[in-house]
C-alpha positions as CSV (number, residue, x, y, z in Angstrom):
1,X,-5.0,-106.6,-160.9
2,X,-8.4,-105.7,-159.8
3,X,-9.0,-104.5,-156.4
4,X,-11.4,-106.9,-153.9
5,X,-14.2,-105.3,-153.0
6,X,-16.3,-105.2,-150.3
7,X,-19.8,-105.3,-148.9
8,X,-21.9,-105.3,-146.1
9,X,-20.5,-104.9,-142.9
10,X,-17.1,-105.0,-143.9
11,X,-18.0,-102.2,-146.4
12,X,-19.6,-100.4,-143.8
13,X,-16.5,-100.8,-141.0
14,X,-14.3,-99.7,-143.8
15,X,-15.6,-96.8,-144.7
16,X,-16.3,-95.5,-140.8
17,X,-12.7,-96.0,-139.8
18,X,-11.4,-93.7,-142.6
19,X,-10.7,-90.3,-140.9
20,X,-13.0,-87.2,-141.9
21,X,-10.5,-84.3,-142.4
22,X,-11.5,-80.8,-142.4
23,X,-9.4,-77.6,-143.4
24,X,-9.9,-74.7,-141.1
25,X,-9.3,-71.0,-142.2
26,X,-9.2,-68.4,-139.3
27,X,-8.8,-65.2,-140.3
28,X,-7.2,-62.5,-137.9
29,X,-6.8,-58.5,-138.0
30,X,-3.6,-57.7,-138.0
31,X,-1.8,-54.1,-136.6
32,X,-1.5,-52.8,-139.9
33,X,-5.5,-53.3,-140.5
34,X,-5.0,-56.0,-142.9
35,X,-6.3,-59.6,-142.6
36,X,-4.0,-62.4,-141.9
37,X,-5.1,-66.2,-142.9
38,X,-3.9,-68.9,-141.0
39,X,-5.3,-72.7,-142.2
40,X,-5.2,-76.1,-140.3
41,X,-6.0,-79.3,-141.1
42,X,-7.7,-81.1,-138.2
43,X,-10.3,-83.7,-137.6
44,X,-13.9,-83.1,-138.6
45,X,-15.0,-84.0,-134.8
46,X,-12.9,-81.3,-133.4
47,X,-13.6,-78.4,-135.8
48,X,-16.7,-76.3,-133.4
49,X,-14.1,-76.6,-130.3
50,X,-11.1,-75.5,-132.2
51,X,-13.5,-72.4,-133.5
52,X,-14.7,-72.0,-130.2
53,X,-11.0,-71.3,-128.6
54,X,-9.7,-69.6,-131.1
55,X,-12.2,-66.8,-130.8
56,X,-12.3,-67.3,-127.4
């Protein structure tokens, strides 16, 4: 079966209720002098404040 498709505002509502993901990579110094990775998936909104307080 083919999927229905749709257009104009229905389209458009579609498409901005679909969440933006975005993967985070924070790396960290570690005691030994080697870099540590950690990654999280998060919301594209809340990327700058979770930056923000992790450098904090």
């Amino acid at each position: 079966m083919a999927k229905k498709q749709a257009f104009g505002e229905e389209a458009q509502a579609l498409k901005e209720s679909q969440r933006k993901m975005a993967k985070v990579i924070v790396a960290t110094l570690n005691d030994r002098g080697k870099y540590a990775y950690r990654e999280t998936m998060m919301d594209q909104a809340d990327v700058q404040e979770y930056i923000k307080n992790t450098r904090g």
